[in-house]
C-alpha positions as CSV (number, residue, x, y, z in Angstrom):
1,X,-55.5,122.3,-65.1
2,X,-52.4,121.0,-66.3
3,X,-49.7,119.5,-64.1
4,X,-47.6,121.6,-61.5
5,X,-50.5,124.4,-62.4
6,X,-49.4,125.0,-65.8
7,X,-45.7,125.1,-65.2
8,X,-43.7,123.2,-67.6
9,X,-40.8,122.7,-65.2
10,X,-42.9,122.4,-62.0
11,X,-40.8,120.2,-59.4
12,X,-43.3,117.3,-59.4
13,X,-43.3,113.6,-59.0
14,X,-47.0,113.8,-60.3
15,X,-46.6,110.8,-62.8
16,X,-48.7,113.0,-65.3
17,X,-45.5,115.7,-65.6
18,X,-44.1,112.2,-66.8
19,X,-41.8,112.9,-70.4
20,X,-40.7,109.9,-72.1
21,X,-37.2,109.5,-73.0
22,X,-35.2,106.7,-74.2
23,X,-32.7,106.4,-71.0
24,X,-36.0,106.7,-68.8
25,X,-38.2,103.8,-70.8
26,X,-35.2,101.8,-70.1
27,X,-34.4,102.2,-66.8
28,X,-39.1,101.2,-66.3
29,X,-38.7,98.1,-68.3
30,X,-35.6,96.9,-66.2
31,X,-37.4,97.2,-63.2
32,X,-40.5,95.8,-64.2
33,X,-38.7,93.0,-65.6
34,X,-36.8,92.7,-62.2
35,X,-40.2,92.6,-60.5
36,X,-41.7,90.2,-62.3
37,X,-39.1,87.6,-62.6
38,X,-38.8,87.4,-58.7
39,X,-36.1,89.8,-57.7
40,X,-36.8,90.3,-53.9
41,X,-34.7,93.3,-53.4
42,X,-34.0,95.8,-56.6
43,X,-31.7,99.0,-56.9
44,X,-32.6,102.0,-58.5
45,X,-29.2,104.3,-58.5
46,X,-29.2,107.7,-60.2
47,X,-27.0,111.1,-59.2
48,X,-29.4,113.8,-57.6
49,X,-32.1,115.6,-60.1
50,X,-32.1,112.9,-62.3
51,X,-35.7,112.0,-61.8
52,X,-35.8,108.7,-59.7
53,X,-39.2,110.5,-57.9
54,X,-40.7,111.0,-60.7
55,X,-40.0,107.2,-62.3
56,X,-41.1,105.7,-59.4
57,X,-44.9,107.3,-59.4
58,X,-45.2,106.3,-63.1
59,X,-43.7,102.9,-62.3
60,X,-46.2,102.6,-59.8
61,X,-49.3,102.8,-62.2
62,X,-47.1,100.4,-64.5
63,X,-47.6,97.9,-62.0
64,X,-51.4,98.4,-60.9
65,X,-53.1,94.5,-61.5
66,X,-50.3,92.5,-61.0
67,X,-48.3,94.0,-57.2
68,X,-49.5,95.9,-54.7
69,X,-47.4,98.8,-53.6
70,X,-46.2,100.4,-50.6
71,X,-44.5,103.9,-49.7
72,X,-43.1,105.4,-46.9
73,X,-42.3,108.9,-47.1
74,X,-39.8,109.9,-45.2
75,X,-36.9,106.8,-45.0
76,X,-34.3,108.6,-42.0
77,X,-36.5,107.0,-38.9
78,X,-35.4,104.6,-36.7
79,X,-36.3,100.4,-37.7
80,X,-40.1,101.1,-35.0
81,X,-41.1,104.4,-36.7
82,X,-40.0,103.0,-40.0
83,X,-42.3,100.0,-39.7
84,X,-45.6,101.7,-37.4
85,X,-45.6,104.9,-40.7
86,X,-45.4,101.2,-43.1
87,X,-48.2,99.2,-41.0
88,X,-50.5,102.8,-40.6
89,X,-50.4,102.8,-44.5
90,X,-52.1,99.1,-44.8
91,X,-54.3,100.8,-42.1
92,X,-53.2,98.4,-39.9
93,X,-52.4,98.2,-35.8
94,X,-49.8,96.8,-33.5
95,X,-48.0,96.8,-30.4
96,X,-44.9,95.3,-32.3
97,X,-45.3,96.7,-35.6
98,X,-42.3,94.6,-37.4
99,X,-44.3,91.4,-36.3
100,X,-47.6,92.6,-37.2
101,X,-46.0,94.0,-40.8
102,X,-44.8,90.5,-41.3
103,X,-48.2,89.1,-40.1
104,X,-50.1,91.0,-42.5
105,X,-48.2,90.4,-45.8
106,X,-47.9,86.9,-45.7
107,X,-51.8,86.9,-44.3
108,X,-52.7,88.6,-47.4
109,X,-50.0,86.1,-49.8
110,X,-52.1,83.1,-48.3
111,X,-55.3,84.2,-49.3
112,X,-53.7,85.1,-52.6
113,X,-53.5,88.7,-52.7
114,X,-51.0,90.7,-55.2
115,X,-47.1,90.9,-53.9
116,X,-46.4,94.0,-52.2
117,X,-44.0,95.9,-53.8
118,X,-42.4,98.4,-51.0
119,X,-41.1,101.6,-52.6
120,X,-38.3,103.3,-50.9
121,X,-37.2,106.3,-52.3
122,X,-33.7,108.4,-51.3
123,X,-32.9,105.3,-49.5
124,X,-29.5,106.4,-48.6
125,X,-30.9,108.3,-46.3
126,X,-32.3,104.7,-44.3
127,X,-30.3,104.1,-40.9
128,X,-28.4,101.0,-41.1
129,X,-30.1,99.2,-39.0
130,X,-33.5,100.2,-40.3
131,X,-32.3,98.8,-43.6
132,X,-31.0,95.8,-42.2
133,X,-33.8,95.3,-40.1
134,X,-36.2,96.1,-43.7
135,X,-33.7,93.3,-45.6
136,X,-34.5,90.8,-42.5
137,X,-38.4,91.2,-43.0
138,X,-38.2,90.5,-46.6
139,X,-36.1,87.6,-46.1
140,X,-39.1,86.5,-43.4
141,X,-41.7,87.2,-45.9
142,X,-40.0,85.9,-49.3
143,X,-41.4,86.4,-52.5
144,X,-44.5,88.1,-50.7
145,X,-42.5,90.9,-50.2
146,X,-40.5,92.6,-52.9
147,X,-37.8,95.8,-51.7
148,X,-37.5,98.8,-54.4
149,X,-34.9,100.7,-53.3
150,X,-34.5,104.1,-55.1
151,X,-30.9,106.1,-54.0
152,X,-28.5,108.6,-55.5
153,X,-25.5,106.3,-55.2
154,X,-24.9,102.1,-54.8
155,X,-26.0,101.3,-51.3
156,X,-23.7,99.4,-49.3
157,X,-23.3,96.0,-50.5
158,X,-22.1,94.4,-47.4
159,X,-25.2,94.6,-45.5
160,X,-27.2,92.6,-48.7
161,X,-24.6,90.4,-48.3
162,X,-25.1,89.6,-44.6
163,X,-29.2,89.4,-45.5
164,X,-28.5,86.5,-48.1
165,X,-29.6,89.0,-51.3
166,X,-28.1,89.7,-54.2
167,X,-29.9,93.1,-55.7
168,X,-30.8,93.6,-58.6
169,X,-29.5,97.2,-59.9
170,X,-31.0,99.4,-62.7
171,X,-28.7,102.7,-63.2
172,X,-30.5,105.9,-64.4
173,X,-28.3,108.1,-66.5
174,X,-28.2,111.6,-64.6
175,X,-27.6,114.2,-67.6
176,X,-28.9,114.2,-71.2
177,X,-26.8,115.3,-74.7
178,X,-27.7,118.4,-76.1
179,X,-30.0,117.5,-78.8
180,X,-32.2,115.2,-76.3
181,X,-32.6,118.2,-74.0
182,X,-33.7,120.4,-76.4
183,X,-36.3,117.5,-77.2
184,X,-37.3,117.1,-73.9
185,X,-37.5,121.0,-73.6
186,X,-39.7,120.8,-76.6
187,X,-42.3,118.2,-75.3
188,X,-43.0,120.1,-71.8
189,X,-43.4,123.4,-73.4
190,X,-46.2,121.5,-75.5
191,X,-47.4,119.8,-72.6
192,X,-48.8,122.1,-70.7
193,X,-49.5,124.8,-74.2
194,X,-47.3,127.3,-72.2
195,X,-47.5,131.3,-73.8
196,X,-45.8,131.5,-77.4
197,X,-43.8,134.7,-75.2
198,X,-42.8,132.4,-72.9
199,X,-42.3,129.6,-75.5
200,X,-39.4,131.8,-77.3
201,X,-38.1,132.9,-74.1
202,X,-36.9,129.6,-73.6
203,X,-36.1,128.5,-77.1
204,X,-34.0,131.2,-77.5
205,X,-31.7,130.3,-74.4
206,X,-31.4,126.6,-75.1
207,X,-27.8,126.4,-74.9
208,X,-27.7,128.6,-72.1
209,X,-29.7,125.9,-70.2
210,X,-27.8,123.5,-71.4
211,X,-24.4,124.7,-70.1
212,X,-25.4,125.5,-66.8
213,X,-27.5,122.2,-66.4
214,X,-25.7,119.6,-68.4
215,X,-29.0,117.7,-69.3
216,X,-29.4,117.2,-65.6
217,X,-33.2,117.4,-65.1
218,X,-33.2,119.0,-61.9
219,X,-30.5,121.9,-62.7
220,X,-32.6,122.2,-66.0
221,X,-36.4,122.4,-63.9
222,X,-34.5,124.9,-61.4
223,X,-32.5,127.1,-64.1
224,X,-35.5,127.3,-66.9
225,X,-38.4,128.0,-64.2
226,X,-36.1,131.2,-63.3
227,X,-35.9,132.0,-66.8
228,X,-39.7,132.2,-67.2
229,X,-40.4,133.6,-64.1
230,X,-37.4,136.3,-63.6
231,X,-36.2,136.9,-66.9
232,X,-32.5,135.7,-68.5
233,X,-31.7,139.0,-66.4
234,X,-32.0,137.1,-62.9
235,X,-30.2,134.4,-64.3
236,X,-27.5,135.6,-65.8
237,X,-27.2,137.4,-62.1
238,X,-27.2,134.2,-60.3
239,X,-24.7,132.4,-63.4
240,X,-22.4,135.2,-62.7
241,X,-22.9,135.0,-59.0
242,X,-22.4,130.8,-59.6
243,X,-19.1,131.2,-61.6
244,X,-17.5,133.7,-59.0
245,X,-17.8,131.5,-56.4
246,X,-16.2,128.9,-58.2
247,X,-13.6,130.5,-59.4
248,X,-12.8,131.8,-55.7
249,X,-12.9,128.6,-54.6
250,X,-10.7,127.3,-57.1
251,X,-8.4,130.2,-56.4
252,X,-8.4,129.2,-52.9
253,X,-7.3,125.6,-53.4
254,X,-4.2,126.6,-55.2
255,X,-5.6,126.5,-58.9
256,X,-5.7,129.5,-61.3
257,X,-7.7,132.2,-60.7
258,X,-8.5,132.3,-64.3
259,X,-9.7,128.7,-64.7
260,X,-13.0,128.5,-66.9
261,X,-16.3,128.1,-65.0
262,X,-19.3,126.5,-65.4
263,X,-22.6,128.1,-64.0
264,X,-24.8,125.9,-62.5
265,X,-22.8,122.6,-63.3
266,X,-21.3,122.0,-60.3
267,X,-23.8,123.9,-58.1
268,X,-26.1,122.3,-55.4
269,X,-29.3,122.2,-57.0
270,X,-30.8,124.3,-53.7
271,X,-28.5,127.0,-55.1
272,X,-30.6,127.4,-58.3
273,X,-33.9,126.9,-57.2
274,X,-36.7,129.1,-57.7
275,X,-38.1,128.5,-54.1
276,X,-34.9,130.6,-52.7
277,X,-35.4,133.3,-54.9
278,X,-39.2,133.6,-54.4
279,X,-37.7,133.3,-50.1
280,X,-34.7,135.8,-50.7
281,X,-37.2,138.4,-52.6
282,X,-40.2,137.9,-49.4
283,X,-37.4,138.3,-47.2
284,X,-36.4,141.9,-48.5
285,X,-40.1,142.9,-47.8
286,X,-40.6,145.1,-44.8
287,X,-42.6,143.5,-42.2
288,X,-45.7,145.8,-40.9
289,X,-46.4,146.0,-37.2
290,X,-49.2,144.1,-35.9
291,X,-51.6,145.9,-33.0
292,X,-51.9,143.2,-30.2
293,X,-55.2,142.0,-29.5
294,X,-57.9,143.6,-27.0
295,X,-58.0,142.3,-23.5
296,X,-60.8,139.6,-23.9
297,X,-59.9,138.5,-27.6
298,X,-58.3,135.5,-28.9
299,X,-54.9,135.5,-30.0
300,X,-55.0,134.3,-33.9
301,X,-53.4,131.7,-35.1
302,X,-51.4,132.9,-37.7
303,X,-51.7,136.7,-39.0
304,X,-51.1,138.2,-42.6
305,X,-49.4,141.5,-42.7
306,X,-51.3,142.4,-45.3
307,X,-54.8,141.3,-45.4
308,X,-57.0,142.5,-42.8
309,X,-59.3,141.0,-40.5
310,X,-62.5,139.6,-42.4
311,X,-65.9,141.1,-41.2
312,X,-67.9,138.0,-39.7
313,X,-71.1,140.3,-40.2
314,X,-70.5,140.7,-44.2
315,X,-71.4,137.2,-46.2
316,X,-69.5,138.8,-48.8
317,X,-66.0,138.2,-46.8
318,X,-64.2,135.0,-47.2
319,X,-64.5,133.1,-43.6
320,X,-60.8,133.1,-43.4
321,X,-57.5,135.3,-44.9
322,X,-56.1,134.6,-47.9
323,X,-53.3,131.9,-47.4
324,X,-50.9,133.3,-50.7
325,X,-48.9,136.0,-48.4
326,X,-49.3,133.1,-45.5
327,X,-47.1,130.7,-47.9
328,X,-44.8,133.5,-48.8
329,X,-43.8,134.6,-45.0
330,X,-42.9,130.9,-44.8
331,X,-40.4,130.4,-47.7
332,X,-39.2,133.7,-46.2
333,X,-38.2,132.7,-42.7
334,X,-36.0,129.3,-44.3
């Protein structure tokens, strides 16, 4: 199976989804350059939707054999949740977990182990003094430690300053020309060898795409995945729907009514994707009523609507419901 099941513009950061383009080849060979001519703390700015997730997974196969890397998923914790989810992925333990973080990389530099490269991705989202705190232990580990710091916007410089580093920054370009998107286009439809139907569903509404995203990969995953799924029906809804709001707010803040829009430029890229419509159409469904359970009998965990109970006596039944209407109900209730 292909990646993001067969999906061409699956939201993924599985490196294998990976297309090649020029601004994107540039933007890996800067930072492995960075890396391996002793850059302790490097930058990776690019606007929402450009694809910094995605760079960073293939980046991290790029360096396999000469760093060792390091992610944290989620950056907004406080500096001792930050550093116990770091030392928990080195499988690691400690009552102080900054201490023993520090203990263990330059443990492993002595004994002349690969430099740990720590990934941080949406790093605007750190708390300041988690990423001063982070800047502090790589100033305690030196070149044992190296900081990648991935963020849609320049982090603040003042705080670098006060840890004694000077960043490296690599800028990833957040929209494509026309001619490169349809290229791009092009190589994931053949990627995944997506259904000639399909295939001239899209082809055919390349400059729609391209007006409403701009090149931006993200507006283009969310805008193209409705197109296959919905129709250009659904989306010419939702660019109508886009470009009225817009204009009503540009009417509100004293501009003309009449002013030109553009669907799905300016829009957050929530607004166009396809996990609210999937929740906005599950949401519409009528809920059936659920019979309480017998005096005696244990309450279920969770309960489909519309699947009913498996028979434990039948080895034909599955052992448990079916989790599709499950995930459903879920993107429903957001």
């Amino acid at each position: 199976m292909s990646f993001g099941d067969r999906d061409p513009f699956s939201n993924t950061a599985n490196a294998d989804a990976y297309i090649p383009r020029t601004a994107t080849e540039s933007v890996l060979v800067g930072l492995e350059m960075a890396l391996h001519d002793g850059a302790r703390v490097v930058c990776l700015d690019g606007p929402a939707g450009s694809g910094k997730t995605l760079l960073l997974r293939v980046l991290e196969r790029r360096l396999v054999g000469d760093f060792a890397t390091l992610r944290v998923p989620y950056p907004n914790l406080d500096p001792d949740e930050f550093f116990s989810w770091a030392l928990a992925s080195l499988r690691e333990r400690g009552v102080d977990a900054e201490r023993a973080l520090a203990e263990r990389i330059v443990r492993d530099a002595v004994s002349g182990a690969l430099p740990l490269v720590w990934i941080v991705d949406d790093a605007q989202s750190l708390p300041v003094a988690t990423l001063d705190r982070l800047l502090g232990l790589q100033r305690v580990t030196g070149d044992a430690l190296r900081l990648l710091l991935a963020s849609a916007g320049a982090l603040p410089t003042d705080h670098f300053a006060q840890a004694g580093v000077l960043p490296v920054r690599v800028e990833l370009e957040g929209e494509m020309e026309s001619d490169e998107m349809e290229q791009y286009v092009r190589a994931r439809l053949e990627r995944v060898g997506i259904d000639p139907a399909q295939r001239a569903r899209i082809e055919t509404s390349l400059d729609r795409l391209y007006a409403g995203s701009r090149g931006n990969p993200g507006r283009l995953h969310a805008a193209a995945s409705i197109l296959l799924c919905f129709g250009p029906e659904r989306l010419a809804a939702l660019e109508r729907e886009l470009a009225d709001a817009q204009q009503s707010g540009s009417s509100d803040a004293g501009e003309p009514a009449d002013a030109p829009a553009t669907p799905l430029e300016t829009a957050p890229i929530e607004r166009v994707s396809i996990e609210s419509i999937v929740a906005e159409a599950v949401a519409a469904e009528p809920l059936e009523e659920i019979a309480p359970p017998e005096p005696g009998e244990p309450e279920p965990a969770a309960v489909l609507a519309s699947a009913p109970a498996p028979d434990p006596t039948s080895p034909d039944e599955p052992a448990t419901p079916p989790r599709r209407r499950l995930r459903l109900r879920r993107l429903g209730r957001r």
